[in-house]
VOLOSE-257612 format. One record per residue: y, z, x of N, C-alpha, C in turn. Coordinates in steps of 0.1 Angstrom, whole numbers, plus 2048, in hexadecimal, padded with zeros to 3 digits. Layout:
<atoms>
[atom [Y,Z,X],[Y,Z,X],[Y,Z,X]]
...
</atoms>
This chain:
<atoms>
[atom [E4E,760,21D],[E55,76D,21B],[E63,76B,215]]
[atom [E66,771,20A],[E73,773,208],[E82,776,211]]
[atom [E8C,778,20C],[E98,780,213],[E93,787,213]]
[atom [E9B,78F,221],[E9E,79C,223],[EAB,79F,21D]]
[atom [EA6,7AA,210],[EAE,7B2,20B],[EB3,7C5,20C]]
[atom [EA7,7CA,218],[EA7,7D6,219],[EB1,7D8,225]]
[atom [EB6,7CF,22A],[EC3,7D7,238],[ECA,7DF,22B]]
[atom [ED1,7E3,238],[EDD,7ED,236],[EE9,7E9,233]]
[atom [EEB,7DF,239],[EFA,7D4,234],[EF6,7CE,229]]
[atom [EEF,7D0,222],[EF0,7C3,213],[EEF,7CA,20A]]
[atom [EF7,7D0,200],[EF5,7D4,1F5],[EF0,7CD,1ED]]
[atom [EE8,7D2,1E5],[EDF,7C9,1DB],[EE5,7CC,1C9]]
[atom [EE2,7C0,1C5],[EE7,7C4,1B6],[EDD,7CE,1AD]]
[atom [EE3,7D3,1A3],[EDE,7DE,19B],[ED1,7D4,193]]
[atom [ED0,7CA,190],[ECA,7C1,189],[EC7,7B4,191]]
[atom [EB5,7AF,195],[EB6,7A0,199],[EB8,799,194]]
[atom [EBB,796,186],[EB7,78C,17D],[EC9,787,17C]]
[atom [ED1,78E,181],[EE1,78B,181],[EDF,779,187]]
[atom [EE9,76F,17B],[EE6,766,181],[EF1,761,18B]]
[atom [EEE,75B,194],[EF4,752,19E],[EF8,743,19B]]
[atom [F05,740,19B],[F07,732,19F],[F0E,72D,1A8]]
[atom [F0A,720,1AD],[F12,71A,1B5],[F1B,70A,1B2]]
[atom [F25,70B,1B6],[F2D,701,1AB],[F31,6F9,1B7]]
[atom [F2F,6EA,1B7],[F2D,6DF,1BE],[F30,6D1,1BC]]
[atom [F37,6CC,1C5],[F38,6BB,1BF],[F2B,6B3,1C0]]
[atom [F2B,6A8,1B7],[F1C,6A4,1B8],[F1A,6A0,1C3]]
[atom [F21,697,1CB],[F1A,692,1D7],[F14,69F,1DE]]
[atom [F14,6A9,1DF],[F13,6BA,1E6],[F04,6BB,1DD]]
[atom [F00,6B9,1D1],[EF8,6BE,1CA],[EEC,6B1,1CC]]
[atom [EF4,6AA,1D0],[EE8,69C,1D4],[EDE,6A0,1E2]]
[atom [EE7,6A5,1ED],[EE4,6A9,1F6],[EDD,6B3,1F7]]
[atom [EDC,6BC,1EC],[ED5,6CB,1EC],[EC5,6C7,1E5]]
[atom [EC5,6BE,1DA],[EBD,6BD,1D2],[EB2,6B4,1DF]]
[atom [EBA,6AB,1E6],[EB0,69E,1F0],[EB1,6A3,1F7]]
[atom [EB5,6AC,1FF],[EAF,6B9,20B],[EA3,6BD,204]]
[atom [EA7,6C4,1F8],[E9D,6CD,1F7],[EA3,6DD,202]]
[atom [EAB,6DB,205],[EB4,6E7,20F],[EC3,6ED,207]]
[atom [EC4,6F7,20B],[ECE,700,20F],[ED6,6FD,217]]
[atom [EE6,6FC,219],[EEB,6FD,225],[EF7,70A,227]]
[atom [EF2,710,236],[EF3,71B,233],[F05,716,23E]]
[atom [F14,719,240],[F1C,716,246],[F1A,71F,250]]
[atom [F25,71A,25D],[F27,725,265],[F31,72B,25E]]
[atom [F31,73A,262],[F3F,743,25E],[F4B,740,266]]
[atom [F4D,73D,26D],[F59,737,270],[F62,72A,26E]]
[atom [F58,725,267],[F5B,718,266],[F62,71B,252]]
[atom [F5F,724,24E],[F65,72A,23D],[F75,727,23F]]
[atom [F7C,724,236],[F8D,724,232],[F93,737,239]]
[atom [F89,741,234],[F8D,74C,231],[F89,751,243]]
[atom [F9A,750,24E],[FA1,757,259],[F94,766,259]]
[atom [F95,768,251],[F8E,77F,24E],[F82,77A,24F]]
[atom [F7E,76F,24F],[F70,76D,252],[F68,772,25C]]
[atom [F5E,77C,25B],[F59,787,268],[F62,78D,270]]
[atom [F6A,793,268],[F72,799,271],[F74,7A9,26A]]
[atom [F78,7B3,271],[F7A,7C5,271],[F84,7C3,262]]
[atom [F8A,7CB,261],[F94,7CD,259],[F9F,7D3,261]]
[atom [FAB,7CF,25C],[FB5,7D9,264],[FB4,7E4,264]]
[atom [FB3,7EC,25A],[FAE,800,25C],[FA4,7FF,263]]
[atom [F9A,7F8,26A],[F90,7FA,277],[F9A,7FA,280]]
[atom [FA3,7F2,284],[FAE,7F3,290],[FB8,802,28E]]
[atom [FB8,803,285],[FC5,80F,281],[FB9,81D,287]]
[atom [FB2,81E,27E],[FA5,82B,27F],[F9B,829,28A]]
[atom [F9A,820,293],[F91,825,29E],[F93,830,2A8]]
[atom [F9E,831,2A9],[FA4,834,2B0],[F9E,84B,2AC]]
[atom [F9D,846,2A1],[F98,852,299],[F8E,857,29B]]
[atom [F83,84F,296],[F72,848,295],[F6E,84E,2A3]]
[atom [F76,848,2AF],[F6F,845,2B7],[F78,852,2C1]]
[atom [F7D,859,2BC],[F88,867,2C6],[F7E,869,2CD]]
[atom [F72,86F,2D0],[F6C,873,2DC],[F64,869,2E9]]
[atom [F6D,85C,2E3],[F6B,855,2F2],[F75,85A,2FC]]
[atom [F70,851,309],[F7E,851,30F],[F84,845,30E]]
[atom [F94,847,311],[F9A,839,310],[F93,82E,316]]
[atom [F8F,82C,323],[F8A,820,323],[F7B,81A,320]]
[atom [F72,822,320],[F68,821,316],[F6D,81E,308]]
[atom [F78,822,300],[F7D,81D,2F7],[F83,80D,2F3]]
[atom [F8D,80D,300],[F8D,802,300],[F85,7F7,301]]
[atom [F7A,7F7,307],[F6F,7F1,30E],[F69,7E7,302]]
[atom [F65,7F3,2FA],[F5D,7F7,2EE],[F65,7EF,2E5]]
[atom [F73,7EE,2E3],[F77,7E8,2D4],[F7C,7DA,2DA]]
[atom [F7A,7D5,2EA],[F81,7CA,2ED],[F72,7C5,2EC]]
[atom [F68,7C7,2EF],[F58,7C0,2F0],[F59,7C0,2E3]]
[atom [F5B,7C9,2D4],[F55,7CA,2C7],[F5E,7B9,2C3]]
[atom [F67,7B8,2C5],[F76,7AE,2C1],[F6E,79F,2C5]]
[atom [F70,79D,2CF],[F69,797,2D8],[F5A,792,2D4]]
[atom [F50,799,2D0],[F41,795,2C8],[F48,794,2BC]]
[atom [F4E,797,2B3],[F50,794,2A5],[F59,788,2A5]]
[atom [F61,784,2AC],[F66,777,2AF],[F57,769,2AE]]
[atom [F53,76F,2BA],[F46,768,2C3],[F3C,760,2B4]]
[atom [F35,773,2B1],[F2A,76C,2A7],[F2B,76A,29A]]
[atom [F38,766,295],[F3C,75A,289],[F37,74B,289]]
[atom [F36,747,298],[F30,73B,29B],[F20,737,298]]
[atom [F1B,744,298],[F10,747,29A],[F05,750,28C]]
[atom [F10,74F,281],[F0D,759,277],[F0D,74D,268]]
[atom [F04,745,266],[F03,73F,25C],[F01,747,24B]]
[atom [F0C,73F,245],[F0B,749,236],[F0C,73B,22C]]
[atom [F02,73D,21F],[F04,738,213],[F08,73F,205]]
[atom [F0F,73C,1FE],[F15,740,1F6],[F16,73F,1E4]]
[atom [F15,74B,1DF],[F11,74C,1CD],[F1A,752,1C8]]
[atom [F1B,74A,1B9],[F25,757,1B3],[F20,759,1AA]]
[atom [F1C,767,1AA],[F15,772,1A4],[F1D,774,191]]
[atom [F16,771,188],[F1F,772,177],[F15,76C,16F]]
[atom [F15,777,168],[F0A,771,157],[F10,766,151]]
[atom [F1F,75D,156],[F25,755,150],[F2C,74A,157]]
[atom [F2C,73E,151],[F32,730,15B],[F42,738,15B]]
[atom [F45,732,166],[F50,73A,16D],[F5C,72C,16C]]
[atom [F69,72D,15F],[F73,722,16A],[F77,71F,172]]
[atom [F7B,72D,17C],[F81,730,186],[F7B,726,193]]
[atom [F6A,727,191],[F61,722,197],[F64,716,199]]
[atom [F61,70C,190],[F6A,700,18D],[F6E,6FF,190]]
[atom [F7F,700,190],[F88,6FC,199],[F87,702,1A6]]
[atom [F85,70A,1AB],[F81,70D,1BB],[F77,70B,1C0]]
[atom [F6E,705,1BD],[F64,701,1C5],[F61,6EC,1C1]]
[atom [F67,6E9,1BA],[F61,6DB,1BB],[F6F,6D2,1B7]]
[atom [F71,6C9,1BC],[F7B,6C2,1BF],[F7D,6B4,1B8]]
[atom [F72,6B1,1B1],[F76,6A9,19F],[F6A,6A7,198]]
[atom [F6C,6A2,18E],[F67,6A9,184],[F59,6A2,183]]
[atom [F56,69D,18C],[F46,693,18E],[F3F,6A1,195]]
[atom [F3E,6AE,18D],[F38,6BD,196],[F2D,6C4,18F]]
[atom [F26,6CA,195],[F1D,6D1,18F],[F1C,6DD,193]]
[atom [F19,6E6,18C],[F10,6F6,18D],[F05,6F3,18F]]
[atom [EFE,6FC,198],[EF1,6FC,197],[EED,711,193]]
[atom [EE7,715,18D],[EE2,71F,188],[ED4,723,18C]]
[atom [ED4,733,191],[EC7,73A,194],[EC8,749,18F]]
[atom [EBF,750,196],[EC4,75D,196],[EC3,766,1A5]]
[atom [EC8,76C,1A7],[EC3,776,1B3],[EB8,776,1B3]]
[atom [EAE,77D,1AF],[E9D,77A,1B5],[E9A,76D,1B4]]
[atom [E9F,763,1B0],[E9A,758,1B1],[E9B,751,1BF]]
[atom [EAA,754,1C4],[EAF,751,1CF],[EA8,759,1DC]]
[atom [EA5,769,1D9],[E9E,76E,1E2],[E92,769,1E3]]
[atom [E8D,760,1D6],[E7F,75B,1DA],[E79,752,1E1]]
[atom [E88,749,1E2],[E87,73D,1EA],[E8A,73E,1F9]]
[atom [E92,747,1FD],[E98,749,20B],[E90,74B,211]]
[atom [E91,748,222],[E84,74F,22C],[E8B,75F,230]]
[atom [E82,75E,231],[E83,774,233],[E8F,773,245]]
[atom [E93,76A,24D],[E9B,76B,256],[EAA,76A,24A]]
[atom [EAE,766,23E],[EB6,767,23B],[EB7,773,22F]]
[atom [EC4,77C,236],[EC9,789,22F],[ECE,782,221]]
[atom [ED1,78D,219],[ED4,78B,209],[ED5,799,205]]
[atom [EE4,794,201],[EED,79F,1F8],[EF9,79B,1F0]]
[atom [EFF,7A7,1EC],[F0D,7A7,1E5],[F19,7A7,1EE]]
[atom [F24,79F,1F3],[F2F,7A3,1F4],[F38,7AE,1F0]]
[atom [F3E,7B5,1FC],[F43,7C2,1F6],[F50,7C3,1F8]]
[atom [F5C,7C1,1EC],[F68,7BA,1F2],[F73,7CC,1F3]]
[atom [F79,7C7,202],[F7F,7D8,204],[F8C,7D4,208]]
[atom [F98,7DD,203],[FA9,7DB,207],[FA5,7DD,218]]
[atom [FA7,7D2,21C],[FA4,7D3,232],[FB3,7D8,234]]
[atom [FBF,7DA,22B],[FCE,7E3,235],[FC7,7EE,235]]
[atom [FBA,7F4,22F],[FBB,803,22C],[FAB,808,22B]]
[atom [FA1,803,22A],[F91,807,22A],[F8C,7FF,231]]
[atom [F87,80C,23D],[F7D,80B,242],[F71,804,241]]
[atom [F6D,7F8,24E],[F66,7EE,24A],[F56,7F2,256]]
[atom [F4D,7F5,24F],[F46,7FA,257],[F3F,7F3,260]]
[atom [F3E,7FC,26F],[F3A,7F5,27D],[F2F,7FB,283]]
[atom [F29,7EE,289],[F19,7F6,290],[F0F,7EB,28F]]
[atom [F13,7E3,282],[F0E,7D7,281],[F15,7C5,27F]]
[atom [F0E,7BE,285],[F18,7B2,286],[F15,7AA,277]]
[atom [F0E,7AF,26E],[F0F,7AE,261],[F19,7B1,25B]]
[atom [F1C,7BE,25B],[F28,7C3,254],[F35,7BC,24F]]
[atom [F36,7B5,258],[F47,7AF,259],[F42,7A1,24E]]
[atom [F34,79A,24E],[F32,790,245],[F2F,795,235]]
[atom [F2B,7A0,238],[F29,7AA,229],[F36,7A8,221]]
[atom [F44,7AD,226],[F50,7B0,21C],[F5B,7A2,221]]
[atom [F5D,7A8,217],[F6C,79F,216],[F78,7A4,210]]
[atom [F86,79F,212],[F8E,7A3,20D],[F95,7A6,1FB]]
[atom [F97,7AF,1F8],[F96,7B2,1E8],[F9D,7A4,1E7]]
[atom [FA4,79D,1E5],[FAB,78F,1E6],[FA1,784,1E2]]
[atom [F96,784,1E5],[F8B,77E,1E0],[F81,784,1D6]]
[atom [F81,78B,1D2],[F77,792,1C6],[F75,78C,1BE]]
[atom [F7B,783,1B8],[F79,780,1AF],[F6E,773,1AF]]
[atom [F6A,76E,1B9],[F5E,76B,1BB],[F51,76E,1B9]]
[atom [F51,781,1B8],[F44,782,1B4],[F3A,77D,1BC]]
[atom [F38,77C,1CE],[F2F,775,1D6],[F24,77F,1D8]]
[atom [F1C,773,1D8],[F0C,777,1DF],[F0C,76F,1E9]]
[atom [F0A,776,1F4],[F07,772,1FF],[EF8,770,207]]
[atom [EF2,763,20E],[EE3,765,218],[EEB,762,21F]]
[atom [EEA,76A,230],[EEE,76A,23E],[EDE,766,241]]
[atom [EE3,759,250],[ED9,75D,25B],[EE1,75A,267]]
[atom [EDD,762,26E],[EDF,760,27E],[EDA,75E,289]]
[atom [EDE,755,28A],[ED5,756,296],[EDB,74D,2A3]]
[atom [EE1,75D,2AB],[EE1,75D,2B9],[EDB,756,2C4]]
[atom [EE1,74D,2CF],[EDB,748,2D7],[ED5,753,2E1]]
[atom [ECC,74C,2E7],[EC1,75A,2EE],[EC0,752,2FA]]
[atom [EC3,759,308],[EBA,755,312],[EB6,75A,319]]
[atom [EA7,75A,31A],[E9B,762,31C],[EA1,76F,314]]
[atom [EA0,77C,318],[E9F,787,30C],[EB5,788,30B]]
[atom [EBA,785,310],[EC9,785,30E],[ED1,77E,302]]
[atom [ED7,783,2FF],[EE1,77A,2F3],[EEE,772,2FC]]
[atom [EEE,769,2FE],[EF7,762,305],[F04,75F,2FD]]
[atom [F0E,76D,2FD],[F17,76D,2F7],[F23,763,2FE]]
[atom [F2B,75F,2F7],[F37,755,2FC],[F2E,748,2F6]]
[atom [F22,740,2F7],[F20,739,2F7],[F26,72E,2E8]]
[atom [F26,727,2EB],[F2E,721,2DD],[F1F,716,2D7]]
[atom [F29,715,2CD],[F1D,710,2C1],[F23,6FD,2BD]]
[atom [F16,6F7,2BD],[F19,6E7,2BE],[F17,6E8,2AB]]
[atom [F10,6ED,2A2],[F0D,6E8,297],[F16,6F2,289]]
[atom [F16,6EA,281],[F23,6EF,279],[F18,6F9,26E]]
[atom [F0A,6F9,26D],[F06,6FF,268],[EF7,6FD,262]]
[atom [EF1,700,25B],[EE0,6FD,25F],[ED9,6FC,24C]]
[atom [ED0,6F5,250],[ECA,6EF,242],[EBC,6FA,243]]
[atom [EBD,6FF,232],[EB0,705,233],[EA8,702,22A]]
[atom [E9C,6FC,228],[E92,6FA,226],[E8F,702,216]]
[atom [E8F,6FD,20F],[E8D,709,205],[E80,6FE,1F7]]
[atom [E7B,705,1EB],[E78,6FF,1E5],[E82,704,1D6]]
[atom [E87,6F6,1D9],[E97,6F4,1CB],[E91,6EE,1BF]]
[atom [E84,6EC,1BE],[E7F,6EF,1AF],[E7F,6FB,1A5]]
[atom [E7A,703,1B2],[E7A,714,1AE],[E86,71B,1AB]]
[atom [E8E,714,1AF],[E9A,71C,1B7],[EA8,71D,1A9]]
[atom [EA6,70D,1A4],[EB1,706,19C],[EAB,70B,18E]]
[atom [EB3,713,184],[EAD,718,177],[EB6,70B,16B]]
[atom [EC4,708,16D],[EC8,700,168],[ED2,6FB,173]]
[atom [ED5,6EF,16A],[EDD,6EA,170],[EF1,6E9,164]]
[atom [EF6,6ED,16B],[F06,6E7,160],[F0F,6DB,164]]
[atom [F15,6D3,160],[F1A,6CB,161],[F29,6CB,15C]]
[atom [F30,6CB,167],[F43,6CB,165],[F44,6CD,153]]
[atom [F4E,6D4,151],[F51,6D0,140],[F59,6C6,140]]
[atom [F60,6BE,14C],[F69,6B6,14A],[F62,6AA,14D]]
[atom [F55,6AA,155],[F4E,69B,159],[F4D,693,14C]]
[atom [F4E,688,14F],[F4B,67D,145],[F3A,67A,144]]
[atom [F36,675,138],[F2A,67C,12E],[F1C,674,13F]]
[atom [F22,664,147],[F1A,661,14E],[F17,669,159]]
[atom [F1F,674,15A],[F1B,67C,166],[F13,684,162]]
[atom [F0F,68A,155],[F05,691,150],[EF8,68E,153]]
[atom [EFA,679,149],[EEA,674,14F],[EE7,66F,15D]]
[atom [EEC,672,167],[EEA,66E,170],[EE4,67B,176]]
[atom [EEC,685,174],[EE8,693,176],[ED6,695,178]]
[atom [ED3,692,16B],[EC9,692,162],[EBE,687,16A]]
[atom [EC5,67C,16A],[EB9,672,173],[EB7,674,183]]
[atom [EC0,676,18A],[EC0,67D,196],[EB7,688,197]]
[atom [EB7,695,190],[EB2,6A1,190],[EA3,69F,18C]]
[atom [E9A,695,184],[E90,691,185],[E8A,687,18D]]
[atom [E94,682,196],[E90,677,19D],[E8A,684,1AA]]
[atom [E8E,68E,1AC],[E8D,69A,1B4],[E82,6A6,1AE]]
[atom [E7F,6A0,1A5],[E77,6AD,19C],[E7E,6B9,19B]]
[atom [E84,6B6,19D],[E91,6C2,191],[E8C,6C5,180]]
[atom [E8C,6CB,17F],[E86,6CE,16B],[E8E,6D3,168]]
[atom [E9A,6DC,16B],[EA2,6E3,167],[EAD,6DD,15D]]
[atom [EAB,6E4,154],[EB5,6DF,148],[EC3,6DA,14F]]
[atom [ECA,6CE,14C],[ED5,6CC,14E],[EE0,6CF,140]]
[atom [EE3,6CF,143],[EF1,6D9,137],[F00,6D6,13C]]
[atom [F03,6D1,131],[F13,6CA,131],[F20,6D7,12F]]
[atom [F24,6DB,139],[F2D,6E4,131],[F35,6E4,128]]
[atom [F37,6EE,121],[F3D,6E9,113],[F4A,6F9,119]]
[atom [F4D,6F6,123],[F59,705,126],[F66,701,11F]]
[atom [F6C,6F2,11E],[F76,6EC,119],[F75,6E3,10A]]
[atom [F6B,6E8,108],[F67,6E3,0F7],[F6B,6E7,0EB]]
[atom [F70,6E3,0E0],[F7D,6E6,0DB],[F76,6EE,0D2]]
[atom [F85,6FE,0D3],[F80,705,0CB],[F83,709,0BC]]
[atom [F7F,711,0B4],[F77,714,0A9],[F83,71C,0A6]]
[atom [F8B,71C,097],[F9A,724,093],[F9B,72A,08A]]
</atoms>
C-alpha cells in the first residue's frame, strides 16, 4: 500500500509529478542507497525549538476558542494539550523533501556540509509509491505563529506547519507515529531510547536521478556512478553545472 494522503492534516499538492529532492553528504547517500531504507528522525531531536509545538496566537486565542468552558476544565484541557505535544515529538518520526521543478543553491549550502554531496531526485507520486501506507504524506504549511491560528484536535497538526521563517524550503513532509501502547493505553510520559527508525523502501523505484555537488571534484562524480550500480541504482548521475561559467 502506498502513503496515506487522504487525512485531514496533509495538504496535498495541486500536481504529483512536482519533483522532490533531497540534498545530502555522500557518506548519508551511501547509507540510504546500502539500506535500501529511509530514515525517518525523531521530531525533537530537529535544530528547529517550534518543532510540534501550538503557535503563540493558540496561547493568546484559546482563551476565545474555548469561552464556554469552565475555568478549570480549561485549564485542565490546555495544561494536558502542552504537556502531550511536548511528550509525542519523541514519538513522531518525520522525513524530509524539498518540493521545486529546480536544483535549489540554497539547498546546497543548508543541507550538506562539503562538497563530496549529492542530490538525490523523485517526484511526489513516486515517493507516495514507495512509502508504507502507516506513513502520512503532505505539504508543509508555513503560518506567522505571533498571529495565526494553528489548528488543534489533532497531534498531526503541530508537524504539518512551521514557521513563515522557514518557507523557503518548500517541504514535503512523510510522518509516522507511533505511540507506545500498553495493552489498549498509550503510555504517555514514557520516553523514547531510539533517535529514529529506518524504513524499508524499494530505492530503485524511488531515485529518478541522481545530482552531484557543482563544486565536487570530477572523482566524486565517478564514484557516484560506480557506487550507485554497485546497488543497482540506474538513475542517471548528473554533475551539476549550477556554478558553470556563464554565457555574455
Amino acid at each position: 500500500m502506498p502513503a496515506t494522503t487522504d487525512h485531514p492534516c496533509f495538504q496535498q499538492p495541486e500536481n504529483e509529478n512536482i519533483l522532490l529532492w533531497r540534498y545530502m553528504d555522500f557518506t548519508k547517500f551511501i547509507a540510504l542507497i546500502s539500506s535500501k531504507s529511509l530514515f525517518f528522525c525523531r521530531a525533537d531531536l530537529f535544530a528547529d525549538p517550534f518543532e510540534g509545538s501550538y503557535s503563540k496566537a493558540n496561547l493568546m486565542m484559546r482563551q476565545y476558542v474555548y469561552k464556554d468552558m469552565k475555568p478549570e476544565q480549561f485549564l485542565n484541557m490546555t495544561t494536558q494539550m502542552a504537556n502531550y505535544a511536548k511528550w509525542v515529538r519523541e514519538w513522531t518520526y518525520i522525513n524530509c523533501w524539498h518540493a521545486n521543478n529546480y536544483e535549489s543553491a540554497a539547498m546546497w549550502d543548508l543541507y550538506t556540509k562539503t562538497n563530496e554531496a549529492v542530490a538525490i531526485v523523485t517526484d511526489y507520486k513516486g515517493l507516495k509509491a514507495v512509502l508504507p501506507e502507516k506513513a502520512y504524506l503532505g505539504l508543509v504549511n508555513y503560518i506567522d505563529y505571533e498571529k495565526e491560528w494553528l489548528p488543534e484536535g489533532n497531534s498531526f497538526y503541530p508537524f504539518t506547519h512551521k514557521r513563515k521563517s522557514f518557507e523557503h524550503e518548500k517541504e514535503v513532509r512523510a510522518i509516522i507515529q507511533e505511540l507506545p501502547i500498553q495493552g489498549k493505553k498509550i503510555t504517555v510520559g514514557k520516553k523514547n531510547s531510539i533517535s529514529g527508525i529506518n524504513i524499508n523502501i524499494d530505492i530503485s523505484n524511488l531515485i529518478q536521478k541522481i545530482y552531484v555537488s557543482p563544486t565536487a571534484p570530477q572523482w566524486i562524480v565517478e564514484l557516484t556512478k560506480e557506487v550507485s550500480e554497485k546497488y543497482e541504482i540506474y538513475a542517471p548521475v548528473i554533475k551539476s553545472n549550477l556554478y558553470s561559467s556563464p554565457v555574455f
